[in-house]
N, C-alpha and C positions, 0 to 999 in steps of 0.2 A: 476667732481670728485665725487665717488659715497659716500655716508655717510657708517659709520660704519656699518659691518654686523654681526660683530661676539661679544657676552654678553661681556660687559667689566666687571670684577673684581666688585666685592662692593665696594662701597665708603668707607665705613666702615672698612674693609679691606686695605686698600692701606693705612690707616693711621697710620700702623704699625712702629715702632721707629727702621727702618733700615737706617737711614737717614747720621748715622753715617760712616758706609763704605762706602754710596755711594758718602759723601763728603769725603773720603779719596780718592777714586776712579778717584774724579771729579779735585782732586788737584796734583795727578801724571798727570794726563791727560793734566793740566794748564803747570806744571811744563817742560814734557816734548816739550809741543806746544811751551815756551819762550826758550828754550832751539835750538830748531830745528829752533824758525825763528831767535834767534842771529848766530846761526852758517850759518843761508843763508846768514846773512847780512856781515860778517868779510870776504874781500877777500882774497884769500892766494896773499903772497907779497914775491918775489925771490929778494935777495940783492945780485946785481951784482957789484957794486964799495963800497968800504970803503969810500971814498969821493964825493960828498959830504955826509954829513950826511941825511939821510930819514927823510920824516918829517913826525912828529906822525899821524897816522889816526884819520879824526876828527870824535870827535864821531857821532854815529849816529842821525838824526833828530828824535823825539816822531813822533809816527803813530798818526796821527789826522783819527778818524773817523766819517765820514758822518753818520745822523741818521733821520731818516724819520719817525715818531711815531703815532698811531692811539690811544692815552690814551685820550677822550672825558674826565674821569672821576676822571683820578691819574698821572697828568701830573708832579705835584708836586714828587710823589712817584719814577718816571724815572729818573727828576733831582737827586733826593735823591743816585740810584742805580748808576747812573751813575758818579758821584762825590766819590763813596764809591770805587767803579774799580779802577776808575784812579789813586786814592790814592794809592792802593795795587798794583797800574802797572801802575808809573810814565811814561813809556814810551807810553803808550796810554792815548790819547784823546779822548774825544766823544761830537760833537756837536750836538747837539741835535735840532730838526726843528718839530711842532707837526701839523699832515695832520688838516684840514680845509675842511669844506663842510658838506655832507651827506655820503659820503662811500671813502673807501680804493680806490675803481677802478678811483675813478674820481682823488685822486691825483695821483694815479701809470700810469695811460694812458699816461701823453704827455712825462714824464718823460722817460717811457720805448719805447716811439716813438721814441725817439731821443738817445739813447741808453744812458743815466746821471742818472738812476737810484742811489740811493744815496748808502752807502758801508752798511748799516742795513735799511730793509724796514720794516713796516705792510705788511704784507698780509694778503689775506683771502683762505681756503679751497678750491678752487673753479676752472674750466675748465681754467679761465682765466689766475692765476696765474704758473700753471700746465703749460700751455704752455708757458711763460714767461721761466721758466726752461728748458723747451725741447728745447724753442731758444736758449739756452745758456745765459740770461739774470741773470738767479739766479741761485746760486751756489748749490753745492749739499751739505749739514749739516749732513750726516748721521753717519760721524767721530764722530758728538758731544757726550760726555756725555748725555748732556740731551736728545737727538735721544733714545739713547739707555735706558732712564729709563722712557720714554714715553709711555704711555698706548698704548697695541699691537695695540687695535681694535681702537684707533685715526690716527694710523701710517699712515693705507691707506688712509685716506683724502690727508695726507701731501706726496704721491706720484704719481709724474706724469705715464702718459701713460709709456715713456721711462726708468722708475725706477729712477729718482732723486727725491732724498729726499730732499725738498726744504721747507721747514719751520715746525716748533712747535708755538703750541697754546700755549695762556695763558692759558688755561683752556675748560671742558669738556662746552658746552654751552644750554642752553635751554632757554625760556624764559616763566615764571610762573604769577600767580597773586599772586601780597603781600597782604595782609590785614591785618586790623586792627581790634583785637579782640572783642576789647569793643568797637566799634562802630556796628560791626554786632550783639553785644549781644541788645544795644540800641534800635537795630531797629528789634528784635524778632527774628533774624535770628539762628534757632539751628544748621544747616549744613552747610557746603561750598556746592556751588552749582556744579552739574557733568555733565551736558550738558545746551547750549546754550541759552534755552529756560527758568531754572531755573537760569542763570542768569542773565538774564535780569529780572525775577523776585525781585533775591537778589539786583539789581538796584535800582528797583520800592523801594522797602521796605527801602531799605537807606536815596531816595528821600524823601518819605513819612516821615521819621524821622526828614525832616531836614540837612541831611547829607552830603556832597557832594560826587556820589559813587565811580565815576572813575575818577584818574589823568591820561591824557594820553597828550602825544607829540606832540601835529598837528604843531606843525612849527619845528619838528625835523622829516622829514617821514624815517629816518633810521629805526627809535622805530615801527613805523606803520608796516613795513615792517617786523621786528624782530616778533612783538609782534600778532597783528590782520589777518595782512598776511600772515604770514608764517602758523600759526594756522590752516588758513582757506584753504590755500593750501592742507593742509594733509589730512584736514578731508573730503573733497571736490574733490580736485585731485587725490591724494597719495589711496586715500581711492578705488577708484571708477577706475581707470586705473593703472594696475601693470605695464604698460610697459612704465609708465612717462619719464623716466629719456631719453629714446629710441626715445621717440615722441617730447621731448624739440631738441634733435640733429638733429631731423628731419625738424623741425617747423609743426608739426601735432597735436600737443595736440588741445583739442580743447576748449580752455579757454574762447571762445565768446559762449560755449553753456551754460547751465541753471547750471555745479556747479564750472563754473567760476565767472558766475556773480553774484551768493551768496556769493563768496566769499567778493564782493564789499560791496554788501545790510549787511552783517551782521557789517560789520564797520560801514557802515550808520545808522545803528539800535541805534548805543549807540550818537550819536546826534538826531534821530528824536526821542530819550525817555529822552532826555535833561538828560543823565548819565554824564555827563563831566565836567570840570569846567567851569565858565565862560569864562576864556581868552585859551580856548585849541587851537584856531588857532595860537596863536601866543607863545604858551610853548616851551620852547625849553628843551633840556634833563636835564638840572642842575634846571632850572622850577618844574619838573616834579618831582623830586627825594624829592628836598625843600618841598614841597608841601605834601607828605605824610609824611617824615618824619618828619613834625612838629603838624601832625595829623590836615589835614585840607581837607585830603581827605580818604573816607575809605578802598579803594582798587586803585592799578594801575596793569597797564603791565609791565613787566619789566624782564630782564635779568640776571642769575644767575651772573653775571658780578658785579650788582651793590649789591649785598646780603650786602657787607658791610657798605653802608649808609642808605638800609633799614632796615635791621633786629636791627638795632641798633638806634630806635627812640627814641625822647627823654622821655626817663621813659613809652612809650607804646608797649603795650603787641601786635606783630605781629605774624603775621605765613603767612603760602604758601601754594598756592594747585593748582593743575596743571588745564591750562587754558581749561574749557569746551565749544571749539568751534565743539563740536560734536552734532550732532541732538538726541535727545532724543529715548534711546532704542537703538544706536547704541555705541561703546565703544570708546572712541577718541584714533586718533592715534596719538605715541608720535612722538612729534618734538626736537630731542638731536643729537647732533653733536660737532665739534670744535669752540672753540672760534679763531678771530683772533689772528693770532698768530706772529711770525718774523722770514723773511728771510737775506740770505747776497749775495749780488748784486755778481754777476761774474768776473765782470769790475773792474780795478787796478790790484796792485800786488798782488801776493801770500802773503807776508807780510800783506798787509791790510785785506787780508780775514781770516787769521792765528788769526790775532788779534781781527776782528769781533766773528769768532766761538769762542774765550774765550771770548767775551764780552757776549755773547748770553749762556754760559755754567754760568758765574757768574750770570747773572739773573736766571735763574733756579737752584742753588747752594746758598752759600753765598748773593745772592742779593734777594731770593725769599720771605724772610720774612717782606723785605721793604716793598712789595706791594701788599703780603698778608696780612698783618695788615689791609691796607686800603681797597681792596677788597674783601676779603673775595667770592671768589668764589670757586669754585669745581675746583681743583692744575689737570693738563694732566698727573701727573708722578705716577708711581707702588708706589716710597719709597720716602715718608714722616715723617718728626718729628711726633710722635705722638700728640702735642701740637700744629699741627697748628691749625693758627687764621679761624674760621669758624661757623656757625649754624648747629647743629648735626641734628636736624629736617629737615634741606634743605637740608642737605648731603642724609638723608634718601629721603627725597619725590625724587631726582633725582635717587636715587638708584631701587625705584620701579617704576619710568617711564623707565629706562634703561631695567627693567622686562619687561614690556610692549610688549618688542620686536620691530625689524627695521623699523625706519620710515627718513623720511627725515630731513636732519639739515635745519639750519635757510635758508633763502630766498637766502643770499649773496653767498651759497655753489653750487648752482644747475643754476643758470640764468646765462643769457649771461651777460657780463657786460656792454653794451650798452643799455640793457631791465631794469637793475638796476636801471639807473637815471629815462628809461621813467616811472617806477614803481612807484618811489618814488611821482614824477607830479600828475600821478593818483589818488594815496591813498589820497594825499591833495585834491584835487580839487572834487574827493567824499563824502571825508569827511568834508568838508567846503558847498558841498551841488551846487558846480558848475557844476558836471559832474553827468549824470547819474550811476548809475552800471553798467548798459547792455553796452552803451558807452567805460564806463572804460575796462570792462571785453574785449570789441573786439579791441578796440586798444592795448591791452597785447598783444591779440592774433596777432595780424599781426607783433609787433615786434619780438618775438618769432619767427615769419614765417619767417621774413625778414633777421632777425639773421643768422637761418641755411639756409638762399639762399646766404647770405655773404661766411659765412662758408663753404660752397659745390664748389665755382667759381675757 
């Protein structure tokens, strides 16, 4: 699935207080949807004898829905939205199940092998889930309200080859460095640094103060991948071959040559300059978040996803500035795309998917402020309350990497999902100092290979 091509909107802009019709808009749309699936449910009934008497239809059973959920961060905030529904539509249920592991694909695999996909999934942007739809596995959403107030240029992610519209993001995604002001002021630092080599400088200088520079994930490699890899894909790959996306379908890229394996060595870089924390093999993402935001680390990696636990430290002064995995004298290229987002399984009745599309139209309506409060990321949709919960600085710094012009989204949007896990393997076992780069870099490359020789049979 290709990332966005076409300028989306200013952030700045979308945050216009049209939010009022389009929750008008979004509650005929509710209203009509409960209306259309009681009347599927009431069968018509011909009284052919006065005797005996008919016995009253019993009412109907609540729609219980299945829910499969990829909230590492606001699993609490889902409970919350989904409690909030139910209430306001006695007749739906919503159990709630939250994925486990490193990625979306590794619980959506055996599940959609065996076709038990649950009735609301995660997914992610990506070939993988794209053809899950064209199977007829997930449904098509583009009925939804929220389809339709969904950023134009996110839409094409969320459609397959065959034109189904098969999920919305939580939000627009990219993945930035947080820092902490007054620790870079401490250690002399007057600029954020703009290419690779200046920061690792800004590193040194933290070190040197005493400081610890970078909080990063080594026992969560999702983050590695979001954050070090994805970077280093663009500026390395993306950068250097315009026909990438053409040579992954192919298995041709050639990631075992010299600006694959930088991609590896520049991760390696920020353990062999002891940038990290002490226990970074074993941080996992709630680790990792903890740990800056209690000002114990000066900068991390991290996704506009979590803006709302970072930008909100306790009583310290942060800011963002886009990650310079570009080589010095060259411009980096930006990495923005879709966050993962939710689709609704094909499988069951009409009824239960009836019920999913308003479960998925109330999270992006009435339910969106639950879990804006706690995230606080960049909303996928045109019309916004003007008061949502957000940092106007990060709004902007994504607004002018969005200027930047087309680059590729996060890592999860563009690979196969089998090269996902071995991805993940890699980045640890580099980054822990097990595996070389050039190693790392040529076992990518033969999965990759292997991938599109699966894919071609």
């Amino acid at each position: 699935m290709t990332s966005p091509t076409a300028k989306k909107p200013a952030i700045a802009a979308r945050h216009v207080a049209a939010e009022k019709r389009f929750n008008c808009q979004r509650r005929r749309l509710l209203t009509w949807g409960a209306a259309a699936a009681s009347a599927t449910l009431l069968p018509g009934c011909e009284r052919s004898q006065p005797e005996p008497p008919a016995s009253p239809a019993p009412a109907s059973a609540p729609v219980v829905l299945t829910a499969l959920i990829w909230a590492p961060d606001w699993a609490e905030e889902m409970h919350r939205v989904a409690g909030a529904f139910s209430r306001e539509h006695p007749d739906i249920q919503i159990a709630l199940q939250f994925m486990i592991g490193n990625s979306v694909e590794e619980n959506l695999m055996p599940k959609a092998a065996t076709n038990s996909l649950p009735d609301i999934v995660s997914v992610n942007p990506n070939p993988y889930a794209a053809t899950l739809a064209d199977q007829g596995l997930l449904a098509d959403i583009g009925q939804c309200a929220a389809w339709g107030n969904m950023l134009d240029a996110l839409q094409a992610d969320w459609t397959s080859p065959a034109q189904r519209r098969f999920g919305i993001p939580t939000g627009v995604a990219t993945t930035l460095i947080y820092y902490n002001r007054d620790m870079f002021e401490r250690a002399g630092i007057t600029a954020t640094p703009t290419d690779f080599d200046a920061f690792i400088s800004a590193g040194l200088a933290l070190k040197k103060a005493g400081l610890t520079p970078l909080a990063l994930s080594g026992g969560f490699p999702n983050m590695l991948a979001n954050g070090p890899f994805s970077h280093g894909f663009a500026n390395e790959i993306v950068a250097n071959f315009p026909d990438w996306r053409a040579r992954i379908a192919a298995g041709t890229l050639p990631l075992d040559g010299a600006h694959g394996i930088a991609i590896f060595a520049r991760l390696r870089q920020l353990a062999d300059h002891a940038l990290l924390q002490p226990d970074f093999m074993r941080a996992g993402y709630d680790d990792t978040l903890r740990l800056f935001a209690e000002g114990r680390a000066a900068m991390t990696f991290q996704g506009t996803w979590a803006a709302g636990s970072l930008m909100r430290g306790r009583g310290q002064r942060v800011g963002v500035f886009a990650a310079p995995w570009n080589e010095r004298g060259r411009a980096a290229v930006p990495v923005i795309g879709s966050e993962t987002g939710f689709a609704v399984a094909q499988r069951g009745s009409e009824r239960s998917r009836q019920a999913a599309r308003m479960f998925i139209d109330y999270l992006y309506g009435p339910g969106m402020p639950i879990w804006q409060a706690k995230r606080q990321n960049i909303p996928p949709l045109r019309k916004l309350d003007e008061e949502v919960a957000g940092d106007r600085a990060l709004f902007a710094l994504v607004e002018q990497i969005e200027r930047q012009g087309t680059g590729p989204g996060l890592y999860y949007s563009y690979l196969p999902a089998n090269t996902i896990e071995r991805l993940h393997a890699l980045l640890q076992s580099v980054l822990f100092g097990k595996m070389a780069p050039m190693e790392a870099a040529r076992l990518l490359h033969h999965s990759i290979r292997d991938q599109a020789r699966t894919e071609s049979k």
